[in-house]
C-alpha positions in Angstrom: 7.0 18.5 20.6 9.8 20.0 19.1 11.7 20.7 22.1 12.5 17.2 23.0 13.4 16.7 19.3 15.8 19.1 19.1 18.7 17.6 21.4 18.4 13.9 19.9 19.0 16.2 16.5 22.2 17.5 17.9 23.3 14.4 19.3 22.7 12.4 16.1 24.2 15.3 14.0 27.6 14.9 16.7 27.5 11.7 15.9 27.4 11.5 12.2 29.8 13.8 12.2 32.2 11.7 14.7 31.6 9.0 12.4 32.1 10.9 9.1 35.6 12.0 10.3 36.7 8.4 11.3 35.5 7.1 8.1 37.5 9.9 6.6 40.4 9.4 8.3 40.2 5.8 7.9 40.1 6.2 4.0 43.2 8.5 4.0 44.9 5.7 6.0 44.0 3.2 3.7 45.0 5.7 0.3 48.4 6.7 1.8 50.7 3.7 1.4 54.1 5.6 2.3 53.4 8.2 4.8 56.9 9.6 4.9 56.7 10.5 1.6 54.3 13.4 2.8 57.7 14.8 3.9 58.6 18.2 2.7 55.1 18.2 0.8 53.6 21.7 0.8 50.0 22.4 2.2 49.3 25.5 -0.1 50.7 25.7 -3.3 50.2 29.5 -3.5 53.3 30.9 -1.4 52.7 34.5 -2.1 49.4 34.6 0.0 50.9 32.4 2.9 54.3 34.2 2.8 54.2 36.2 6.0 52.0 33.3 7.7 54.8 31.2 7.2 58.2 33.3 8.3 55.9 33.4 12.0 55.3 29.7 12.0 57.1 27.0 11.8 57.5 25.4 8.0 54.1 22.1 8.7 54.0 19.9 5.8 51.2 17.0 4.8 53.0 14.5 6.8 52.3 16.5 10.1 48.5 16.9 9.3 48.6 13.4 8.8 50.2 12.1 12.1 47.4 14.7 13.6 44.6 13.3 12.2 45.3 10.0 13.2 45.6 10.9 16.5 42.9 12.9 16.8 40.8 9.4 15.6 42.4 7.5 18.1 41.6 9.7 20.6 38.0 9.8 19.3 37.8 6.2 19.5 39.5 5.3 22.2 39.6 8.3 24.8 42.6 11.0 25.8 42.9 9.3 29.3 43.1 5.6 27.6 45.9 6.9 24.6 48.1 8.6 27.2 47.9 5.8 29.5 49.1 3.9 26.6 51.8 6.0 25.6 52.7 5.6 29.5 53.0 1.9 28.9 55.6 2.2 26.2 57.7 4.5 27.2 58.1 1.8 30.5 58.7 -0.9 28.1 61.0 1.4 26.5 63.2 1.8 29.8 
């Protein structure tokens, strides 16, 4: 039957797509050895196309995109309840 084949399709292809990204991410983690030094680091070289784009938003560089990544993989692997939780827990410690 290919009904009941479609949604285990969808939910292996979720997945292997959830599992593409962390792999992903994980290799940019491993690749960047000085992620500061994404600072100030353009995302487009061609300024004339993004030039009105970027006088309404504010200036993003590579560094940004990386901090989002990585959070978006931890909240992948872990859960948005469990990351703010922890978050929660330093800022106690912090105090």
């Amino acid at each position: 039957m290919q009904l009941s084949e479609t949604p285990t399709e969808k939910k292996n292809s979720l997945f292997n797509a959830m599992h593409r990204f962390l792999g992903a991410v994980n290799t940019m983690d491993e690749t960047v050895m000085v992620p500061s030094l994404l600072r100030d680091v353009p995302l487009d070289l061609d300024q004339d196309r993004d030039h009105d784009r970027d006088q309404e938003q504010e200036e993003v560089d590579m560094y940004d995109h990386y901090q989002l990544l990585k959070s978006i993989r931890q909240d992948i692997e872990w859960g948005v309840r469990r990351a703010a939780l922890a978050d929660e827990e330093e800022e106690k410690r912090g105090l």
